[in-house]
C-alpha positions as a Markdown table, in Angstrom:
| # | Residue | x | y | z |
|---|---|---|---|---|
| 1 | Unk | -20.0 | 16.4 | 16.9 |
| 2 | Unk | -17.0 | 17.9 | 18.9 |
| 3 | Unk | -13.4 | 15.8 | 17.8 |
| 4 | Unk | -11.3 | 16.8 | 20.9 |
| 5 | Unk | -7.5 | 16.1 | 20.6 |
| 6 | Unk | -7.5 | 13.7 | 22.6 |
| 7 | Unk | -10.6 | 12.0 | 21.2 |
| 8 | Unk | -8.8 | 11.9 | 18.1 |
| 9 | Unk | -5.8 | 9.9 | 19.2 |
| 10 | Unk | -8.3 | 7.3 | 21.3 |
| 11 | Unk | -9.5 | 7.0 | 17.8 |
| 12 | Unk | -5.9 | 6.2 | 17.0 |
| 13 | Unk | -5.8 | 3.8 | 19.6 |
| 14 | Unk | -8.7 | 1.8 | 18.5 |
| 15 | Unk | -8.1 | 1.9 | 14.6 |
| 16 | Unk | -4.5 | 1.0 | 15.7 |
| 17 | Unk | -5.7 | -2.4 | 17.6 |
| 18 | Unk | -8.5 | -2.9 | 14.8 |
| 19 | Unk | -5.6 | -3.1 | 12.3 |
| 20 | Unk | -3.4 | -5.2 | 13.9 |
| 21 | Unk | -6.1 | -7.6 | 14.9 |
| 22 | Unk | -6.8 | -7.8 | 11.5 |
| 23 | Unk | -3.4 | -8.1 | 10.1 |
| 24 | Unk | -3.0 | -10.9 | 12.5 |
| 25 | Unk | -6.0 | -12.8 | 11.8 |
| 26 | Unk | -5.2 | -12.6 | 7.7 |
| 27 | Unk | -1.9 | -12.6 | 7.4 |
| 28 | Unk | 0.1 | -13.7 | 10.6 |
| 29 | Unk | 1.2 | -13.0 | 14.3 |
| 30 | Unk | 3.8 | -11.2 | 13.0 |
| 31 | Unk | 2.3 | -8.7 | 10.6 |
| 32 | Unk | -0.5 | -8.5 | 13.5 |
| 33 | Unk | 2.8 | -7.2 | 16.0 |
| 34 | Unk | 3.9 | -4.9 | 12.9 |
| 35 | Unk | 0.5 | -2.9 | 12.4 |
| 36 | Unk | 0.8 | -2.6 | 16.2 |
| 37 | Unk | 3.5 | -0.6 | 15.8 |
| 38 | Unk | 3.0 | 1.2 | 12.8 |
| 39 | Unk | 0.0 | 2.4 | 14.6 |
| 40 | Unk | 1.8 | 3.2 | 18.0 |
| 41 | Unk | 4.6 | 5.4 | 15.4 |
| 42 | Unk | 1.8 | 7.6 | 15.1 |
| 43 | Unk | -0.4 | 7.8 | 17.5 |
| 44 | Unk | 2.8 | 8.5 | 20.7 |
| 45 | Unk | 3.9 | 11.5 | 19.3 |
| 46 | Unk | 0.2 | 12.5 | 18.7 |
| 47 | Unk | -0.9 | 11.6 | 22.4 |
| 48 | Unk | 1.9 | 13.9 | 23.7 |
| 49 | Unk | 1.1 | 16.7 | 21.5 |
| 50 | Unk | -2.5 | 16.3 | 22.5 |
| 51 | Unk | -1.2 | 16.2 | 26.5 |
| 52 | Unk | 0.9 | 19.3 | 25.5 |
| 53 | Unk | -1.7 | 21.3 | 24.0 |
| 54 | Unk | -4.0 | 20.6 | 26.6 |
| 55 | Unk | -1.7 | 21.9 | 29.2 |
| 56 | Unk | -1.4 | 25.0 | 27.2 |
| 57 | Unk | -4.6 | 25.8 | 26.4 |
| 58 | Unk | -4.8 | 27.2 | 30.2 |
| 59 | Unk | -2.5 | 29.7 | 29.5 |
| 60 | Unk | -3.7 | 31.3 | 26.4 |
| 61 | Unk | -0.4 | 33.7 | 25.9 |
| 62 | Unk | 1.9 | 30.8 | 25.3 |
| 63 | Unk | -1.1 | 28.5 | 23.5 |
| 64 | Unk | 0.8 | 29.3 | 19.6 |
| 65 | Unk | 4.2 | 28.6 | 21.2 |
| 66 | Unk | 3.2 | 25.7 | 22.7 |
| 67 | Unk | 1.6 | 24.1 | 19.3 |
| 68 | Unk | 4.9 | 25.2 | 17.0 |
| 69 | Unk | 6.9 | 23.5 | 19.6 |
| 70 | Unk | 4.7 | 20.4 | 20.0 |
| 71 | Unk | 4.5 | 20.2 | 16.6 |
| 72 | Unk | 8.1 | 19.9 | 16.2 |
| 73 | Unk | 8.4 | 17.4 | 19.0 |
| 74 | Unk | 6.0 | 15.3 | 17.6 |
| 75 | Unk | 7.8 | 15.3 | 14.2 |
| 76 | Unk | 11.2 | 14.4 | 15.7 |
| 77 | Unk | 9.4 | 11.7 | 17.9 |
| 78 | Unk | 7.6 | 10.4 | 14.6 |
| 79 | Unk | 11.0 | 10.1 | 13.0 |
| 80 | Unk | 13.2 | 8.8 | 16.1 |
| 81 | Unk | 10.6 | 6.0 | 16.5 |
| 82 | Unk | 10.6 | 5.1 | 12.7 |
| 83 | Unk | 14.8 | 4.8 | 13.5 |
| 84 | Unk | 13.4 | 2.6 | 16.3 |
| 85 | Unk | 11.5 | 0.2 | 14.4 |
| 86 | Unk | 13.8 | 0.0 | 11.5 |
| 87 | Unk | 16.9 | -0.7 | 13.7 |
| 88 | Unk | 15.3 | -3.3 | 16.6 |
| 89 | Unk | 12.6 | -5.3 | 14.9 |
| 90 | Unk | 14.4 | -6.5 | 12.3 |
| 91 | Unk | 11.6 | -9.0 | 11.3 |
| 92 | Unk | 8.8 | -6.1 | 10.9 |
| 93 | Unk | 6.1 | -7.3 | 8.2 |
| 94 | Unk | 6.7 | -3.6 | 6.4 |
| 95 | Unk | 3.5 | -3.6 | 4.6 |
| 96 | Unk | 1.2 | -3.7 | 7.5 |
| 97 | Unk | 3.5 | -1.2 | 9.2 |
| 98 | Unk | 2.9 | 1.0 | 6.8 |
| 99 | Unk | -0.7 | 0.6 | 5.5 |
| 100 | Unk | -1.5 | 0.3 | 9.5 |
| 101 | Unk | 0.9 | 3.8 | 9.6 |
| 102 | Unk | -1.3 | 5.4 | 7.2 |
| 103 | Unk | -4.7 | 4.6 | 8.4 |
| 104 | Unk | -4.2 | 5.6 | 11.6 |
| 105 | Unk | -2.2 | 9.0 | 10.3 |
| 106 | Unk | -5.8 | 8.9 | 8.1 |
| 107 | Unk | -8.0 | 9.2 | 11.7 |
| 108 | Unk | -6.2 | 12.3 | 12.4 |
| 109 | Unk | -6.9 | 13.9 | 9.3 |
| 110 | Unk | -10.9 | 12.9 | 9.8 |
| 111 | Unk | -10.9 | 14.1 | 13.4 |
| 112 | Unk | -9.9 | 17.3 | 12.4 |
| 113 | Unk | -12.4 | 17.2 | 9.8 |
| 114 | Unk | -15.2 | 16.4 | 11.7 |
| 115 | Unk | -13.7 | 19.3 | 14.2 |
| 116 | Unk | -14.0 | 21.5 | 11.5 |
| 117 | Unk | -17.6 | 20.8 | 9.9 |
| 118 | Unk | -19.0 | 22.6 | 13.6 |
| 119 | Unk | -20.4 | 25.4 | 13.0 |
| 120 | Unk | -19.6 | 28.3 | 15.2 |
| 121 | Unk | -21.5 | 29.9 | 17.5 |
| 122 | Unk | -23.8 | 32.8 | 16.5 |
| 123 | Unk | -21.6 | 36.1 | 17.5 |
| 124 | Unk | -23.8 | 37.9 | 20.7 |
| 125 | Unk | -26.5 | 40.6 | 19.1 |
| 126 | Unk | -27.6 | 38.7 | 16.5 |
C-alpha cells in the first residue's frame, strides 16, 4: 500500500471531521468547532507542503531544496495558525483542540509508516 502525500493529508481531512463530529456529539457544538480546528492547524500547513513537494518532484535538482523550504514554511504556518486560534476564538474548548491536534499530527506519522513498510523494487539483473 502506497501512502502518497497527499493521500496522507485527505487522511487528515477525514480523521479531522471524524474528531470533531465526535467532539460534538459527546461533549458540545463547541468543542465539535474546536477539534475542527485543531485538525485544520495541522493538516493546512501539511496540504501545502504536500502541493509544494509535488510541484518539485518534476524538477528533481531543486526536489531537497524544495522539502527544507516547505518544511520550514509549514512550521511557521503551524505556529502562525496556533497564534490564530489562540488570539480570535477566544471560546476554543482547548482539550479537543489539542487531542483533535494530535491525532491528526498521529495520521501523518502512520502514513509515512505505511509509506515506508513498501518494499523496494528488485534492482535490474537480479
Amino acid at each position: 500500500m502506497s501512502a502518497s502525500p497527499m493521500r496522507v493529508v485527505g487522511w487528515q481531512v477525514a480523521a479531522t471531521f471524524g474528531a470533531a463530529l465526535l467532539w460534538a456529539l459527546l461533549r458540545s457544538s463547541n468543542a465539535g468547532w474546536s477539534a475542527l480546528a485543531g485538525g485544520a492547524v495541522c493538516f493546512v500547513p501539511g496540504g501545502l507542503f504536500a502541493l509544494r513537494l509535488k510541484r518539485a518532484s518534476a524538477r528533481q535538482d531543486g526536489y531537497v531544496f524544495a522539502f527544507f523550504v516547505g518544511e520550514g514554511i509549514k512550521v511557521l504556518l503551524s505556529i502562525v495558525l496556533f497564534a490564530a486560534v489562540a488570539m480570535f476564538y477566544r471560546t476554543a474548548d482547548w482539550l479537543a483542540f489539542m487531542l483533535t491536534y494530535i491525532a491528526v499530527l498521529q495520521v501523518y506519522v502512520f502514513g509515512l509508516a505505511v509509506a515506508g513498510g513498501k518494499t523496494p523494487p528488485a534492482a535490474p539483473g537480479r
